[in-house]
N, C-alpha and C positions, 0 to 999 in steps of 0.2 A: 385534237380533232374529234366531235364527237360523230359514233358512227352505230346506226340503229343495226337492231337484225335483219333486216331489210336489205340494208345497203349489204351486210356480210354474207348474206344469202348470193344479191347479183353479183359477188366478187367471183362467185365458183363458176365458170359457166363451163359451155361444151368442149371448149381448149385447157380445160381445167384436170391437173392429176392432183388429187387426194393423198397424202402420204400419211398414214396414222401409225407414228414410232411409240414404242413404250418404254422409256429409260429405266435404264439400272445402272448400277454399279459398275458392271464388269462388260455386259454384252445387251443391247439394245436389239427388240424387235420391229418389224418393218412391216407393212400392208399397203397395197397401191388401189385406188378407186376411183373411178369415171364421177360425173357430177351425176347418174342417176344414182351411184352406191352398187355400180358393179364393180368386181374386182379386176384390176389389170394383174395376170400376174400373178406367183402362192408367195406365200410370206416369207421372207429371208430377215437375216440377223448379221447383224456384222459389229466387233468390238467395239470399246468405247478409246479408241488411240486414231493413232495420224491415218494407217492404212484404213483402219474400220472404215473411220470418216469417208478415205477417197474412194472405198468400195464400194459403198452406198452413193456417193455422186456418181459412180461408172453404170449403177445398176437403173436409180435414176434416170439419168442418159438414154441408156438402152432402152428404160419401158415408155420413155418419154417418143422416143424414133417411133417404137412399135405401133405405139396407140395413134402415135399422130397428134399428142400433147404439145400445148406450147408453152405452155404455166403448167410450172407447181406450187401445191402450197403442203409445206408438212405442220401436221396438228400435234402437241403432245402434252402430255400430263406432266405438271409440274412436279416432280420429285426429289424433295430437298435442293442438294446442288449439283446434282450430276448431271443436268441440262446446262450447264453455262460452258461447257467447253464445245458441245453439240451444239449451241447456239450462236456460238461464235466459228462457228466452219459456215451454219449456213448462210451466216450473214455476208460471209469472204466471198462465198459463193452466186452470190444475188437471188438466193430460194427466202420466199417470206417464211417465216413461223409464225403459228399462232398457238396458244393453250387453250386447255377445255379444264372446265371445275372437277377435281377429282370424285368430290361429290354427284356433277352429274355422269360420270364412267359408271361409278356403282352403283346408282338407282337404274340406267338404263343399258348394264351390261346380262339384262334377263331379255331384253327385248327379240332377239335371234332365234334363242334356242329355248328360252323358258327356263333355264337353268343357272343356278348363283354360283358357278364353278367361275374362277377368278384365273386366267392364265395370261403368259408372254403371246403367246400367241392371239389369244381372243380380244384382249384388250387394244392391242391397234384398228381393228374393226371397228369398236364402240367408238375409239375417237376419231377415227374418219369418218361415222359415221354423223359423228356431232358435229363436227366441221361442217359436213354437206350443208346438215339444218343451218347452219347460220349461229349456231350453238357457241362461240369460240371469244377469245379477248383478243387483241393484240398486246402483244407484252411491251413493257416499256424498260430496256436498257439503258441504263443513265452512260453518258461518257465524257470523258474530260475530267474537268475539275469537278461535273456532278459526282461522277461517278467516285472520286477519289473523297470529296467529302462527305459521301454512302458510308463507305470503308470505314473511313478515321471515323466517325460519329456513329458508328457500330461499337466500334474498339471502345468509345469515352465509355458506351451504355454500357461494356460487359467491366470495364475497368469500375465503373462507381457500380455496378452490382455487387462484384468484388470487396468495396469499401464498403460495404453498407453491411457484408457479411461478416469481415472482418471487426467493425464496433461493434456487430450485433455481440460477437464470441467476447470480444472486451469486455463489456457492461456482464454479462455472464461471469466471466473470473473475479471481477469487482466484486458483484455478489456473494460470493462465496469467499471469497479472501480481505474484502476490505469493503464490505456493504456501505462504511460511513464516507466512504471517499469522495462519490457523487453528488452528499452533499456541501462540501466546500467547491468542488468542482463539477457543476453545472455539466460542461461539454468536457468528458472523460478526455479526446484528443486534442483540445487546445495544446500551445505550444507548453507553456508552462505546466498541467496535469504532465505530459507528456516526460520535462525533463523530469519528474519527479520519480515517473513510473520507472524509467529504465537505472534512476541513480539508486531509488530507496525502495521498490514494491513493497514491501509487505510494513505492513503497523508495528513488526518490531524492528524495524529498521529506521523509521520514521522515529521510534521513541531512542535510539540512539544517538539520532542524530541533533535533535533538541532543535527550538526553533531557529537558532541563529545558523546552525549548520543545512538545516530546511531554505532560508535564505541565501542560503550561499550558492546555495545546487543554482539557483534563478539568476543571482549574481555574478559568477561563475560564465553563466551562459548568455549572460547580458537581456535577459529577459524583463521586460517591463511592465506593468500594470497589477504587479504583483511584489508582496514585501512582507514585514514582521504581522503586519494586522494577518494576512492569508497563508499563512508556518504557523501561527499560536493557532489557529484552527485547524489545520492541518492535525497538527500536531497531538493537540486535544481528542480529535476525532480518532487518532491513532494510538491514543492511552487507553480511550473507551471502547474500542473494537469490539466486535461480537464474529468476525472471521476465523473460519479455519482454520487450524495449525497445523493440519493435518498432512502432507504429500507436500511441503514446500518446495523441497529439492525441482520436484516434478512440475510445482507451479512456477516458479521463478523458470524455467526452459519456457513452459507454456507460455508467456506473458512476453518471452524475452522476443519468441518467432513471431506473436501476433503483433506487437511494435514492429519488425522488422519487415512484415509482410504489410503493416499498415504505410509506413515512411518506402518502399515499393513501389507500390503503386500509388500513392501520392505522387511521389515523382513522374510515373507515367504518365497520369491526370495531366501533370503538368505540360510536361513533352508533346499530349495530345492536341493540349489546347491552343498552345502555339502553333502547332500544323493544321489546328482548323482557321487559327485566324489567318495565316498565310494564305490556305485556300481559299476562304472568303475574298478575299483582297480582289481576286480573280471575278470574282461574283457581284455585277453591282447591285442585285437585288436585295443581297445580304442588306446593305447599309439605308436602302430602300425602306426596310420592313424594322431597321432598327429607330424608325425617325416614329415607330408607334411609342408613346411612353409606356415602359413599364413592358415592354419586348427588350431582350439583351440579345449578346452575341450567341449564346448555345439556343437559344429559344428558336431564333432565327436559322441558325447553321442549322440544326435537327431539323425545323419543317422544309427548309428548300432539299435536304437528304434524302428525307422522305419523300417527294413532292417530284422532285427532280427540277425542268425547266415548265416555270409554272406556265410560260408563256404557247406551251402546248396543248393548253385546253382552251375550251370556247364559253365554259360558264364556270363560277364556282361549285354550281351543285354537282357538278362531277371532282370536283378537291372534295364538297362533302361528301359523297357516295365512297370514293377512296379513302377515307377515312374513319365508315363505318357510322357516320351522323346522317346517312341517310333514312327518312321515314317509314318505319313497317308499322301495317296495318292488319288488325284479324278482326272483320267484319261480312256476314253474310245473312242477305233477306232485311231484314229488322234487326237484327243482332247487328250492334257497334262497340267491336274490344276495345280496347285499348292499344293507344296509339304506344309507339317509344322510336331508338333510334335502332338500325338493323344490326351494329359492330360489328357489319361484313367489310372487312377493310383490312386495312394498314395498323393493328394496333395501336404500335407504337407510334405514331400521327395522334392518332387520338389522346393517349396521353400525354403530348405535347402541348395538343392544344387546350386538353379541362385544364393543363397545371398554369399555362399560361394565361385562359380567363380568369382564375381562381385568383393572380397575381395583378391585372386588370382592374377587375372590379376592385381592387384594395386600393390600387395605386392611378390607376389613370382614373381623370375625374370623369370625361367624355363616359367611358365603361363603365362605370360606377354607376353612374344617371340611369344610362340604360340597363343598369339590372334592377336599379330600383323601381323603374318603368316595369321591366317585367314583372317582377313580382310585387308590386303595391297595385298596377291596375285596378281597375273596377271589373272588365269583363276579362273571362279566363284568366286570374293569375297563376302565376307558375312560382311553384315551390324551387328551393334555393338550388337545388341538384338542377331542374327545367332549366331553372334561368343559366346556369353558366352552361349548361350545351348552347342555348342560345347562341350567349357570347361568345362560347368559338365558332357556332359556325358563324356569326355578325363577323369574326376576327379572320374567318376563309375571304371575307368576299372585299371588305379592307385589305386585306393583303395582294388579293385577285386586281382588285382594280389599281392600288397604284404599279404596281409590278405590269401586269399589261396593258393597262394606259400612260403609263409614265408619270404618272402622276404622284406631288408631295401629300404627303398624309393632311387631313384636315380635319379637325375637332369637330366644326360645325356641318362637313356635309355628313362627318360620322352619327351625328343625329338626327339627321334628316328623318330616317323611320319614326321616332318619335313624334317627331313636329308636324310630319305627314299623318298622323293618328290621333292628333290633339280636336283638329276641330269634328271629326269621329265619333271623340271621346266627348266631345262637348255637347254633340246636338243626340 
């Protein structure tokens, strides 16, 4: 639902109390305030546990009788994770939340006193005081199966961070221990590089084994697409070495952990993926947004994670705003900057979606067309980076409309822009 400053302004009115908390860690601070931005009340603190919680609803209570309040609303600044357990009492409780940019608390926490002193106490002020303005977000908790495939598609992101660190330190040891390896084997992790590395590491152990005994490691292990032609090169490349000799002892552990931490978390990978397709299963949006070609299941699973229930918004340009592809501009008088996009958003949205235009324009033909529109036009084209923002955001409002209109995906209304531009482009 979208909702202007305006509307956030008339939400406070004269039954209205102000609560501007400052989370922390350990103990949380509290400020009570009328919709002019008087205080009810001096500020109090109360822990961040179960009694904390129901002390601050007692105190509430009270200043709520006193004032003659009928609503509350408490404002607070997002601080890493220590608002989700505080967020969820007041939800139990029927008190709204909303947040304020922690950015606008320090630009406008001079505004009282004139002074940049930062404290538990001063701070609840500045964001009740943002709240008044109309200054605030509502936040959005995902729950259910969103919420569960937030989590696990959290977990995939830090687990393949993980892998990517992991080969990065491979190719590193390679380097130094067996530089020629790389080139018989392309992708150092394939399964085959793999059984080679844990049975033989090092180039003298490769020349021991001679090519027939190199075949057998593969043989052995019923591995396929590999034989005598890929062990004589192997093997060659391991007669020719220009690697270390130096600290084997120490390399062979090294080598042995980063296998073991690599086949780890692969198997994680694996375990994750199946609890995301389970979850999706749940979601029929998922299968919805998989009917785009050249969209798969993780492409999908990550933006509905991100995204939450998309059927919560009223346009896509709020999927794009939340995503950071919303337009900033630095123009004044006569002066026009340069445009670009704001990457005030959702990151990791956004990199969901360049890798999936980038996947698009290669593989889906509809996508293709339209980048080559974008960028071959006559008037304004757009360089190759322009063009695939485009295409993601082209790829919000495809997603936007069949997901909220129910609707199957379709080649030919996906280029409608085009074809609504042609006779434009003609006269």
């Amino acid at each position: 639902m979208s909702v202007t400053q305006d509307s956030k302004i008339r939400q406070i009115t004269q039954e209205t109390m102000v609560i501007g908390v400052d989370i922390a860690s350990e103990k949380q601070y509290a400020r009570a305030f009328d919709w002019r931005g008087l205080e009810l009340g001096k500020v109090f603190s109360f822990p961040n546990d179960k009694e904390g919680f129901a002390e601050f609803g007692s105190k509430v209570t009270e200043r709520c009788r006193k004032s003659g309040k009928t609503k509350v609303v408490v404002g607070i600044e997002p601080t890493g994770h220590y608002w989700f357990t505080f967020a969820g009492y007041l939800k139990s409780q029927g008190l709204q939340l909303v947040m304020v940019n922690p950015y606008h608390v320090k630009q406008a926490k001079e505004l009282d006193d004139g002074h940049p002193s930062k404290t538990d106490r001063k701070d609840p002020k500045t964001i009740a005081k943002l709240v008044i303005d109309g200054r605030y977000i509502i936040p959005y908790i995902p729950e259910g199966p969103y919420a569960d495939l937030r989590i696990v598609m959290n977990c995939r992101w830090q687990v393949q961070k993980e892998l990517v660190s992991i080969k990065n330190k491979l190719k590193r040891w390679l380097k130094i221990y067996f530089p020629e390896f790389v080139k018989v084997f392309v992708n150092p992790v394939g399964v085959a590089s793999l059984a080679i590395l844990r049975a033989a590491p090092m180039p003298s152990d490769l020349a021991v084994l001679l090519p027939e005994g190199i075949n057998g490691v593969w043989r052995g292990q019923k591995i396929r697409a590999v034989g005598m032609k890929r062990a004589n090169e192997l093997y060659a490349a391991a007669k020719n070495s220009v690697g270390s000799t130096n600290g084997t002892v120490g390399a062979r552990l090294e080598l042995r952990m980063l296998l073991d931490d690599f086949e780890t978390k692969s198997q994680e990978c694996a375990r994750i993926m199946s609890l995301v397709e389970q979850i999706c299963s749940a979601l029929p949006e998922i299968a919805t947004i998989q009917e785009i070609k050249g969209v798969g299941l993780v492409t999908a699973a990550g933006f509905v994670a991100e995204v939450g229930d998309i059927r919560r918004f009223d346009s896509p340009k709020q999927i794009q705003k939340l995503a950071g592809y919303a337009i900033k501009e630095n123009s004044s008088g006569k002066h026009k900057g340069m445009t670009g996009i704001s990457k005030r958003g959702r990151r990791r949205l956004r990199t969901i979606l360049f890798r999936a235009a980038v996947v698009l324009v290669a593989q889906n033909k509809e996508f293709k067309e339209l980048h080559r529109y974008f960028t071959k036009r006559t008037v304004n084209p757009l360089k190759n980076k322009q063009s695939i923002v485009a295409v993601s955001c082209k790829l919000i409002r495809v997603i936007f409309a069949l997901v909220s209109k129910g609707r199957h995906y379709d080649p030919e209304r996906m280029l409608a822009d085009i074809h609504r531009n042609a006779p434009l482009k003609a006269a």
